[in-house]
Every structure is written in C-alpha cells, then in structure tokens.
C-alpha positions in Angstrom: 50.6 -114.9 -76.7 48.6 -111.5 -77.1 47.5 -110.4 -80.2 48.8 -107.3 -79.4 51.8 -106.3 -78.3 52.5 -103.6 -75.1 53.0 -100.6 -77.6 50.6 -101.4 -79.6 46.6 -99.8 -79.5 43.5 -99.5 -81.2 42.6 -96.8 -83.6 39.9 -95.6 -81.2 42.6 -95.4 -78.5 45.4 -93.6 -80.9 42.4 -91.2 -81.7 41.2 -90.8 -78.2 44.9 -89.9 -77.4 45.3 -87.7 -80.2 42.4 -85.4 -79.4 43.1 -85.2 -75.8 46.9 -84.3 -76.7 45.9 -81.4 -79.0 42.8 -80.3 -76.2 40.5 -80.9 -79.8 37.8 -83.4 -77.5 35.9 -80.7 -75.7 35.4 -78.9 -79.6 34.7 -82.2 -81.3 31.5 -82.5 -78.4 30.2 -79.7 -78.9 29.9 -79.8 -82.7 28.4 -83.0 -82.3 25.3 -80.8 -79.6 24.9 -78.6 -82.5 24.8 -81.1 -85.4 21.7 -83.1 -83.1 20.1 -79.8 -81.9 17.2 -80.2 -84.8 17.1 -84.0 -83.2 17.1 -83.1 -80.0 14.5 -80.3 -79.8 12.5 -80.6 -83.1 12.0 -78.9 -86.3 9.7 -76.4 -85.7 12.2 -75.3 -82.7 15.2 -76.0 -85.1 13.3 -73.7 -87.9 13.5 -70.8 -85.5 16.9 -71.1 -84.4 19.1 -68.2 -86.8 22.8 -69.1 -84.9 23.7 -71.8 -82.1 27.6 -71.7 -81.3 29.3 -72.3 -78.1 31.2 -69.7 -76.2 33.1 -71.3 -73.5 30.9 -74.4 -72.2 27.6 -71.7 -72.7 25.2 -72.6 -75.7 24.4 -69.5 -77.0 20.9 -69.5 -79.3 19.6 -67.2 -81.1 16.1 -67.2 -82.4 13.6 -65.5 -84.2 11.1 -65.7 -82.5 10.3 -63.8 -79.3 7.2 -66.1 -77.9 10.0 -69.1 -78.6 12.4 -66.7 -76.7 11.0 -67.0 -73.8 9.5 -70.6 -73.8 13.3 -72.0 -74.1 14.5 -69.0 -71.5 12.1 -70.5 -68.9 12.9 -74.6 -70.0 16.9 -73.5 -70.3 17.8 -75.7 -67.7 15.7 -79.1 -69.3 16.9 -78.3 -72.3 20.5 -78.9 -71.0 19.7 -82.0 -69.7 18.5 -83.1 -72.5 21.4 -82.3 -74.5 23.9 -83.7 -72.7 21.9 -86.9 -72.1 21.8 -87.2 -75.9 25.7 -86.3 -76.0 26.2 -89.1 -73.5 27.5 -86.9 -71.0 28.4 -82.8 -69.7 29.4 -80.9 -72.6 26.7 -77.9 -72.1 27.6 -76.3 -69.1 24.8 -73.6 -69.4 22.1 -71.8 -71.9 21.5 -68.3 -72.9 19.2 -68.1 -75.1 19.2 -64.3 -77.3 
C-alpha cells in the first residue's frame, strides 16, 4: 500500500502549485537574483550598485560609478549568464545597466 494516497502531495508540491496558481513564481525568482547579486558579482561591484529591481524580465542597475557603468554595459550579456546559472535557470531575460 502507498504511503500516500492519490490526493495527497508533498509540501514542496502544494507550494509549487500554489505559486504557479497565483503567477507569484516568476516574482519569487527574481528576488532570489537580487538577494545573490553581491554573491554573484562581488562586493566591490555590489558596493557600487545604488538600485537593482526588475522591470518585466529586464535587470535594471543602477550604479555610481561611470568607469563601472560601462565595464558591466560591455559584459551585460556574461553577466546574465551568470545570473541565471546561479538561479538554476532563465529568470534574467536582459540587462540595462543606468
């Protein structure tokens, strides 16, 4: 006999289900990019970075510094990789980088 029976799940199923019903997954993933941006690209990157929000799939950063400016304008496209390797998979669809 199965432990479980047919209408029964796990809790990381029910949540699963849950976020996908209320469209909250795509949200939760990018929170989680900009919680691990100091991880992903540093502290002295993280340090210059004044705002990092998401605006429909784009990462939008801003920095302070112009020199930085146009290091990550020119690396925009690694940098995505790189975040959604760490994320595990596409939640950055694109960089701009103010």
């Amino acid at each position: 006999m199965s432990k479980f029976s047919s209408n029964e799940h796990t809790l990381k199923d029910a949540i699963k289900r849950l976020l996908k019903t209320y469209e909250l997954e795509q949200g939760l993933n990018e929170a989680g990019i900009v919680a691990s941006w100091e991880e992903v690209v540093g502290a002295p990157i993280a340090r210059k970075t004044n705002e990092l929000f998401f605006k429909g799939g784009t990462l939008v950063v801003r920095l302070d510094s112009s020199a930085l400016r146009h290091e990550l304008s020119m690396q925009k496209e690694q940098l995505r990789t790189l975040l959604n390797e760490h994320a595990g998979k596409e939640v950055v669809k694109a960089i701009e980088v103010r």
